[in-house]
DRENDO-1510 file (C-alpha; in Angstrom, 1 decimal, always signed):
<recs>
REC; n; res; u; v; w
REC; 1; UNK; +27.0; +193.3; +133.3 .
REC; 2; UNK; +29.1; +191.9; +136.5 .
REC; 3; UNK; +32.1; +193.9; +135.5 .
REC; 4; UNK; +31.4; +197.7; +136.6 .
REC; 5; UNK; +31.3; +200.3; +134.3 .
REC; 6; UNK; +33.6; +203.0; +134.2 .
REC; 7; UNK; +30.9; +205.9; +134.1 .
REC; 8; UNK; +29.6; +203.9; +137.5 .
REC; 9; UNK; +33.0; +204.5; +138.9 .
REC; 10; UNK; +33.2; +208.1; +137.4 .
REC; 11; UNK; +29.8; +209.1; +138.8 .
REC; 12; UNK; +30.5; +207.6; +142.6 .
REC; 13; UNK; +33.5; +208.8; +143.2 .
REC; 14; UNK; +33.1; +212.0; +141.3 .
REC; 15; UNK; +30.1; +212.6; +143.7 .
REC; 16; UNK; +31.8; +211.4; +146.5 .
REC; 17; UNK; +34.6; +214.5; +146.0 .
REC; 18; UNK; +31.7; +217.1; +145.2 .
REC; 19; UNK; +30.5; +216.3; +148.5 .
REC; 20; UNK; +33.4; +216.8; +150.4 .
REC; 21; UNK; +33.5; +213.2; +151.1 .
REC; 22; UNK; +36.9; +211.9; +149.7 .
REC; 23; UNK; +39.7; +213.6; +148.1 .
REC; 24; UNK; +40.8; +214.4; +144.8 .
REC; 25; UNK; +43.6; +211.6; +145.1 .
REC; 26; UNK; +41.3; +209.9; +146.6 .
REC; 27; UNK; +38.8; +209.6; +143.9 .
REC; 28; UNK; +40.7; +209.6; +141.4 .
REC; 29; UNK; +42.8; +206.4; +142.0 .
REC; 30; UNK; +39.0; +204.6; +142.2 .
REC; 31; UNK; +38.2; +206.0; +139.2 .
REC; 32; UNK; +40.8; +204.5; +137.2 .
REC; 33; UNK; +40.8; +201.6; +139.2 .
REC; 34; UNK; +43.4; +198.8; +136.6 .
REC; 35; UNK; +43.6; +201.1; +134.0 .
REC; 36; UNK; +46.6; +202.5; +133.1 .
REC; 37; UNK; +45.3; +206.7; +132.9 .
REC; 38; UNK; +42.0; +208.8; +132.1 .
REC; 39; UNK; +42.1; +212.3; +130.7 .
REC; 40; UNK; +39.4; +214.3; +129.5 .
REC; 41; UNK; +38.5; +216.0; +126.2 .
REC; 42; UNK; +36.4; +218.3; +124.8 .
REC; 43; UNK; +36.2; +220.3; +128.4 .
REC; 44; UNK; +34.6; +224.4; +128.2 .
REC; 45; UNK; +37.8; +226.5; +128.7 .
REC; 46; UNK; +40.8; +223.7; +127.9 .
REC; 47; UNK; +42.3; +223.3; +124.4 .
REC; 48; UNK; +43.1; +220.0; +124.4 .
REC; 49; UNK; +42.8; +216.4; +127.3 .
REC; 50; UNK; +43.2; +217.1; +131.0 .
REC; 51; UNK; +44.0; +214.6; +133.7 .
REC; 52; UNK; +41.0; +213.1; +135.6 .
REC; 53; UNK; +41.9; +215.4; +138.5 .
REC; 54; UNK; +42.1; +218.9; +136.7 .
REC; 55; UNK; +38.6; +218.0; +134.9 .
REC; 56; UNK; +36.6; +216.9; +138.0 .
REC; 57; UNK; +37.8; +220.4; +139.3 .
REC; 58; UNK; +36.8; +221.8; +135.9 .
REC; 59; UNK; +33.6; +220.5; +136.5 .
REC; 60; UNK; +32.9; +221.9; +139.9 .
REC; 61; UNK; +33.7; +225.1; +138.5 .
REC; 62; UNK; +31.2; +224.9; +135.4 .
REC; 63; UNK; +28.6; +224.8; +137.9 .
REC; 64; UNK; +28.4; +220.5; +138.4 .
REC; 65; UNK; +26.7; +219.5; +141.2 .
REC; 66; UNK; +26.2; +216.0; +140.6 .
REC; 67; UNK; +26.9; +213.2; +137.9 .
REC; 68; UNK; +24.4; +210.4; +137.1 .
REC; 69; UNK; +25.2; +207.0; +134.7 .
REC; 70; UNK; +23.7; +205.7; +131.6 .
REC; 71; UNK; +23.7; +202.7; +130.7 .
REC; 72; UNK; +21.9; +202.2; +126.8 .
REC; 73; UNK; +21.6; +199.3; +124.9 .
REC; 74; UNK; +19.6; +199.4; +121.5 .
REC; 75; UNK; +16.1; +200.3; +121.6 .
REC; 76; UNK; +16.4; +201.2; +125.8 .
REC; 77; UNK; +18.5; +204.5; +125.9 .
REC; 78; UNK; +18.6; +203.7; +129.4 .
REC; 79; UNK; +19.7; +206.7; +131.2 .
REC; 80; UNK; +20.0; +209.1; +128.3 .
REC; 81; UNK; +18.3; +212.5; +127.9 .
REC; 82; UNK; +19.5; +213.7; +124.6 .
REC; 83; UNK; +20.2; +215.5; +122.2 .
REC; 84; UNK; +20.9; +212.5; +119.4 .
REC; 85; UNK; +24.5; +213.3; +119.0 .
REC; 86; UNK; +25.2; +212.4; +122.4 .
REC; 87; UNK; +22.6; +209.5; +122.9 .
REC; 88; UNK; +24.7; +207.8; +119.7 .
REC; 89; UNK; +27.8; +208.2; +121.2 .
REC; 90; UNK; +26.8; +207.3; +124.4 .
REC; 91; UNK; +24.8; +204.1; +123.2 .
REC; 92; UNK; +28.3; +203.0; +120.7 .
REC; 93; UNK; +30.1; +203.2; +124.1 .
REC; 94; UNK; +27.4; +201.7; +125.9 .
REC; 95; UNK; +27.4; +204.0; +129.0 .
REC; 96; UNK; +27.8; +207.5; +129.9 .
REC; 97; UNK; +28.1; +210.1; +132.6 .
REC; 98; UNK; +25.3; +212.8; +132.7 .
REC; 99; UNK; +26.3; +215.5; +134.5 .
REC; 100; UNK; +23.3; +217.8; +137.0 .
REC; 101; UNK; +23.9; +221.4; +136.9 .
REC; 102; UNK; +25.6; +222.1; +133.5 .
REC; 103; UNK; +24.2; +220.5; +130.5 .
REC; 104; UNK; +27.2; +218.3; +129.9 .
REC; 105; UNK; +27.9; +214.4; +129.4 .
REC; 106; UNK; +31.1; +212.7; +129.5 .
REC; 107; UNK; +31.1; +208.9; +127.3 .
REC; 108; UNK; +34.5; +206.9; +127.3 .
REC; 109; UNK; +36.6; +206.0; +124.7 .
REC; 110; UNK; +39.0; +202.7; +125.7 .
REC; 111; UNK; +42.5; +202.2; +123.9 .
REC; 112; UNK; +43.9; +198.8; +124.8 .
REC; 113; UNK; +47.4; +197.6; +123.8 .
REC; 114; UNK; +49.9; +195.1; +124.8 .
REC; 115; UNK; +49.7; +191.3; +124.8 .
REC; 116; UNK; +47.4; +189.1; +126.5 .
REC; 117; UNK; +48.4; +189.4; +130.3 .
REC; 118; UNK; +49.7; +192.6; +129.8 .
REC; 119; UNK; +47.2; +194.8; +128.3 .
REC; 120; UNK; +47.7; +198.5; +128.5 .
REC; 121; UNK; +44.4; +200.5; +129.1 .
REC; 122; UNK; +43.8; +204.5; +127.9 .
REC; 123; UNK; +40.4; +205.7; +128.5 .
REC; 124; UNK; +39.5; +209.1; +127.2 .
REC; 125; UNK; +36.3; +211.2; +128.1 .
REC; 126; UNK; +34.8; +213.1; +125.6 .
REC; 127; UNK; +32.9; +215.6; +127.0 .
REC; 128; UNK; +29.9; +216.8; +125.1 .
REC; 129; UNK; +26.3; +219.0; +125.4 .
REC; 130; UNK; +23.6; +216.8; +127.0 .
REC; 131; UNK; +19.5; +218.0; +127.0 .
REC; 132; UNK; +18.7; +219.0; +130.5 .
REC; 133; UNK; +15.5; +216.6; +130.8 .
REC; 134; UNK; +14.8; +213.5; +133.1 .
REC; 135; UNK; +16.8; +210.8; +132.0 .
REC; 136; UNK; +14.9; +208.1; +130.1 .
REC; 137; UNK; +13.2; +205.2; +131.7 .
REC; 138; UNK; +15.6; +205.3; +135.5 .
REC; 139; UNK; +13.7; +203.4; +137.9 .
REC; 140; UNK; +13.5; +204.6; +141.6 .
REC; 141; UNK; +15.6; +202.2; +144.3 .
REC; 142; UNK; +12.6; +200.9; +146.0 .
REC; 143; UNK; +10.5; +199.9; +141.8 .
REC; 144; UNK; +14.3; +198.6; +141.5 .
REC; 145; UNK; +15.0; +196.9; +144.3 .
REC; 146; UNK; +11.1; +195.2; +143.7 .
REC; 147; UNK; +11.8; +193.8; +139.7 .
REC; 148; UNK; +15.5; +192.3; +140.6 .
REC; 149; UNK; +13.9; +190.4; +142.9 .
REC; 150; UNK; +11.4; +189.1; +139.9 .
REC; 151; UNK; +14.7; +188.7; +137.9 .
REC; 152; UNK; +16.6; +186.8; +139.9 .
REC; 153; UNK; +14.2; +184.8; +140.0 .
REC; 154; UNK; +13.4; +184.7; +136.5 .
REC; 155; UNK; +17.1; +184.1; +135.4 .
REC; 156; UNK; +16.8; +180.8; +137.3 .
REC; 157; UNK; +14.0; +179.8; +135.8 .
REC; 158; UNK; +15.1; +180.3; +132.3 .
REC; 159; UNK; +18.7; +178.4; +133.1 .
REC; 160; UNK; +16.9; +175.2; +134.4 .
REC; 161; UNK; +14.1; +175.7; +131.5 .
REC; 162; UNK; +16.5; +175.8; +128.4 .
REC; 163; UNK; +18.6; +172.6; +130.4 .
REC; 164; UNK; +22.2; +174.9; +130.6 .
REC; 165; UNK; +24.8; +171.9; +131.3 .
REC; 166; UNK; +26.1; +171.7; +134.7 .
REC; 167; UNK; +24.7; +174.9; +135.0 .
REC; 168; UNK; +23.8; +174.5; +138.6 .
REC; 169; UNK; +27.3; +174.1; +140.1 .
REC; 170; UNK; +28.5; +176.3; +138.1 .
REC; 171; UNK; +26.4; +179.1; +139.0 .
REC; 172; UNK; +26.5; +178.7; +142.7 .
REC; 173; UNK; +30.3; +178.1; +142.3 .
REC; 174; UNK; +30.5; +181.4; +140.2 .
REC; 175; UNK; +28.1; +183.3; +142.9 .
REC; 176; UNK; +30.1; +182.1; +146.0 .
REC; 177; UNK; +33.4; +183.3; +143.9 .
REC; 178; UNK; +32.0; +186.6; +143.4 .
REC; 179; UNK; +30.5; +187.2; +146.9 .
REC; 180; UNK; +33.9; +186.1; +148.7 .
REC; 181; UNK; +35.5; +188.6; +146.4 .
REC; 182; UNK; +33.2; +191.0; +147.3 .
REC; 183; UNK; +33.4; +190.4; +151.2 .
REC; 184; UNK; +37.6; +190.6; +151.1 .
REC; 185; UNK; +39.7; +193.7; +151.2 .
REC; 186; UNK; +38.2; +194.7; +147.5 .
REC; 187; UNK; +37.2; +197.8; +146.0 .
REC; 188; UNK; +34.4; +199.1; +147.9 .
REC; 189; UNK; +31.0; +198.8; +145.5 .
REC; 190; UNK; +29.6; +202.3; +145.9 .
REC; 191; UNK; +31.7; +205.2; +147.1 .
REC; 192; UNK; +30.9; +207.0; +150.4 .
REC; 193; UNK; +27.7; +208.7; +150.7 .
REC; 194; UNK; +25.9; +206.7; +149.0 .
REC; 195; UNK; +22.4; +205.0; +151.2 .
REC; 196; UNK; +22.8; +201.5; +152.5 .
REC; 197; UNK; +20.1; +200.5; +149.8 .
REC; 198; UNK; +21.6; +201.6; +146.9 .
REC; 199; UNK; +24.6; +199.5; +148.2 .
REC; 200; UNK; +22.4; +196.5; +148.3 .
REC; 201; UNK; +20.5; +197.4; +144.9 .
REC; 202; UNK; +23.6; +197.8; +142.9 .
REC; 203; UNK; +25.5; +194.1; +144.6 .
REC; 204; UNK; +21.8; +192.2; +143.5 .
REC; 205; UNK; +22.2; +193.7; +140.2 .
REC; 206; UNK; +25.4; +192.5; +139.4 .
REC; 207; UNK; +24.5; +188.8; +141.0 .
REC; 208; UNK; +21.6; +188.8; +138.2 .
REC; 209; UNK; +23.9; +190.7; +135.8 .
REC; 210; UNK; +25.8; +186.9; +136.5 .
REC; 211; UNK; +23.3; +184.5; +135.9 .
REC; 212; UNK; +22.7; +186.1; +132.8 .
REC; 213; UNK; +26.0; +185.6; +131.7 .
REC; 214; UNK; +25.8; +181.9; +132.7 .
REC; 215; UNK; +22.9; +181.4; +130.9 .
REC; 216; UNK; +24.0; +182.7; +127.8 .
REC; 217; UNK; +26.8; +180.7; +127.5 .
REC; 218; UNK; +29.5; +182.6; +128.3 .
REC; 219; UNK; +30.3; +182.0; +131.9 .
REC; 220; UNK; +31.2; +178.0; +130.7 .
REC; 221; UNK; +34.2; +176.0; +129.8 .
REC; 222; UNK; +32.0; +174.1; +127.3 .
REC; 223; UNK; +31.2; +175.0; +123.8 .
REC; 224; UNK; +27.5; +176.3; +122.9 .
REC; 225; UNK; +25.9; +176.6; +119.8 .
REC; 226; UNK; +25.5; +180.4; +118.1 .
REC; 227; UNK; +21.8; +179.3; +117.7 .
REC; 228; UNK; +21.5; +178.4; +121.6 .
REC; 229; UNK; +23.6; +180.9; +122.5 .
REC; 230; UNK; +20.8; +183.5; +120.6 .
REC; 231; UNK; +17.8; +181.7; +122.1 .
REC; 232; UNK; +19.3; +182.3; +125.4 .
REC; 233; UNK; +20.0; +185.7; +124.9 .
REC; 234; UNK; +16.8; +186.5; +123.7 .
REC; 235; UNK; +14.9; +184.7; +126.6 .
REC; 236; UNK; +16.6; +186.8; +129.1 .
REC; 237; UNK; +16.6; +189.9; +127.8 .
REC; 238; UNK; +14.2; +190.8; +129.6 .
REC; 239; UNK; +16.2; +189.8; +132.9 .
REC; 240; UNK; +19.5; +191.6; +131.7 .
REC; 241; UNK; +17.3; +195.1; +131.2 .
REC; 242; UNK; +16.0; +195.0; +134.4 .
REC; 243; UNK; +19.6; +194.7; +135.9 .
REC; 244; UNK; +21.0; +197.5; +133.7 .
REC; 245; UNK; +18.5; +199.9; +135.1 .
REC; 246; UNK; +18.9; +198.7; +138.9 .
REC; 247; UNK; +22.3; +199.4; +138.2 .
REC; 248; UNK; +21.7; +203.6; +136.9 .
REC; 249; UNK; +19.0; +203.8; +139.7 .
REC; 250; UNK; +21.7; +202.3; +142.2 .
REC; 251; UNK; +24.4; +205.2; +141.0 .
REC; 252; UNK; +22.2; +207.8; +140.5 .
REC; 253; UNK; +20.9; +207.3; +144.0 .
REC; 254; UNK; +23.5; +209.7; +145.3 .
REC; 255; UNK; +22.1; +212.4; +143.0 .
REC; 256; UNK; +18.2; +211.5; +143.9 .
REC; 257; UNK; +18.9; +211.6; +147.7 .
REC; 258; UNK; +20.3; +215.3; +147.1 .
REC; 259; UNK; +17.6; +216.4; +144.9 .
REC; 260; UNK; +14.9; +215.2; +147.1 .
REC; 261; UNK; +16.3; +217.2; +150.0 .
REC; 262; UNK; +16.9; +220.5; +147.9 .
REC; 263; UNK; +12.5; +219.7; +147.0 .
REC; 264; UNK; +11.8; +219.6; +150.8 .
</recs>
C-alpha cells in the first residue's frame, strides 16, 4: 500500500498530458519512474507492443478522455466495472487503468530480472475491452477523506491492542522517514491538475497504507509468528480497504472534477 501503484502513475500523468498539462516526455519519464521501460499490448490499430509514448497518443486518438485506477483485492473489485475477463486480470495484477471515453482498460504485467541490487524491471500493459459502467464501490474525496480519518485512527488502535513490539518508535520513526521523503526534492505525489484535496487524500492514504504494514508485521526487524501475523492482517482489514479506495477516489479525482463540470 505505501509503495504507489503503477496504474496511479499511468492514470496521473496520463491525465496530466490529455489535458495539456505536461508533455509527452514529460509524462512519460513519471510513468516509468525506476523501471527500466513500459510498452503496450493489445492496442486497436497496432500489431504488436508500442512504447508508453506512441500508446498514450493511441489513446487520445481512440477517443480517451480520461483514465481512472483500480485497485481490487479479493471479494472488493475496487475500481472495476467489468466484463469478468478483465476484472480477473485486473484483480491477479492487483490494479488496473480504466480508461473514460473508449471502453478500454490497460492492467500491468511486471518482468523482473537481475540480482538483488540490480533488478531489471519490464512492465507491459495489456490493453483489453472494459464495461462502460460506474466503477464498483469508488468513494467520493470528501466520504474518503471522512473514513481515513476513522482509519488512522483505527490502525493505532489495533497496533497498541494486539501489543506489536516496539511498535511505537518504530512507527513514528517509519512516519517521520516517509514524510521527510516526501517533503525533499521527490517525485511529486499527484501530477499537475489534480485539486489540493486529492493531494492531501491520497498522502493520508498511504500514511495508513504504513501503519498497516507495521502492524502486520512486516515493517519490523523482528521475527513474527504466521499465526500473529494472520490475526493482524485480519483485524485490519478493514483499515487497509478503506485506504485502497482513498487511494482510487484520490486518482480518479482528476477524472470526477472533469465530469462534474461537463454535468453543469
Amino acid at each position: 500500500m505505501l509503495s504507489e501503484p503503477r496504474s496511479g502513475r499511468l492514470a496521473a500523468w496520463g491525465n496530466a498530458l490529455l489535458a495539456g498539462l505536461v508533455s509527452p516526455d514529460e509524462a512519460v519519464v513519471a510513468v516509468v519512474g525506476g523501471d527500466a521501460v513500459h510498452r503496450v499490448t493489445g492496442l486497436p490499430g497496432e500489431s504488436g507492443p508500442v512504447g508508453l509514448t506512441l500508446a498514450l497518443g493511441r489513446l487520445r486518438a481512440l477517443g480517451v478522455s480520461g483514465l481512472r485506477v483500480a485497485l481490487p483485492a479479493p471479494g472488493h473489485p475496487l475500481g472495476l466495472s467489468g466484463p469478468p475477463e478483465f476484472n480477473a486480470r485486473a484483480l491477479e495484477a492487483e490494479e488496473a487503468v480504466v480508461c473514460t471515453g473508449a471502453a478500454l482498460g490497460l492492467v500491468p504485467e511486471v518482468t523482473e530480472a537481475g540480482p538483488a541490487g540490480d533488478v531489471h524491471v519490464e512492465v507491459v500493459w495489456h490493453c483489453l475491452p472494459v464495461r462502460e459502467a460506474p466503477p464498483a464501490d469508488v468513494p467520493s474525496l470528501g466520504e474518503a477523506e471522512r473514513e481515513l480519518a476513522e482509519g488512522l485512527r483505527e490502525a493505532t488502535r489495533v497496533l497498541t491492542r494486539l501489543d506489536v513490539a516496539g511498535s511505537g518508535p518504530v512507527a513514528e520513526a517509519a512516519i517521520d522517514a516517509y514524510r521527510a521523503r516526501a517533503e525533499s526534492g521527490g517525485p511529486e505525489v499527484l501530477a499537475p491538475g489534480y485539486p489540493p484535496r486529492a493531494v492531501r487524500v491520497l498522502e493520508l492514504a498511504q500514511r495508513v497504507g504504513l501503519m498497516v504494514e507495521l502492524a502486520a508485521g512486516t515493517g519490523h526487524g523482528g521475527a513474527v509468528a504466521a499465526s500473529e501475523m494472520a490475526a493482524r492482517a485480519e483485524a485490519l482489514r478493514p483499515v487497509e480497504r478503506v485506504a485502497r479506495r482513498a487511494q482510487v477516489a484520490a486518482y480518479n479525482a482528476y477524472v470526477e472534477e472533469r465530469e462534474r463540470e461537463r454535468g453543469r
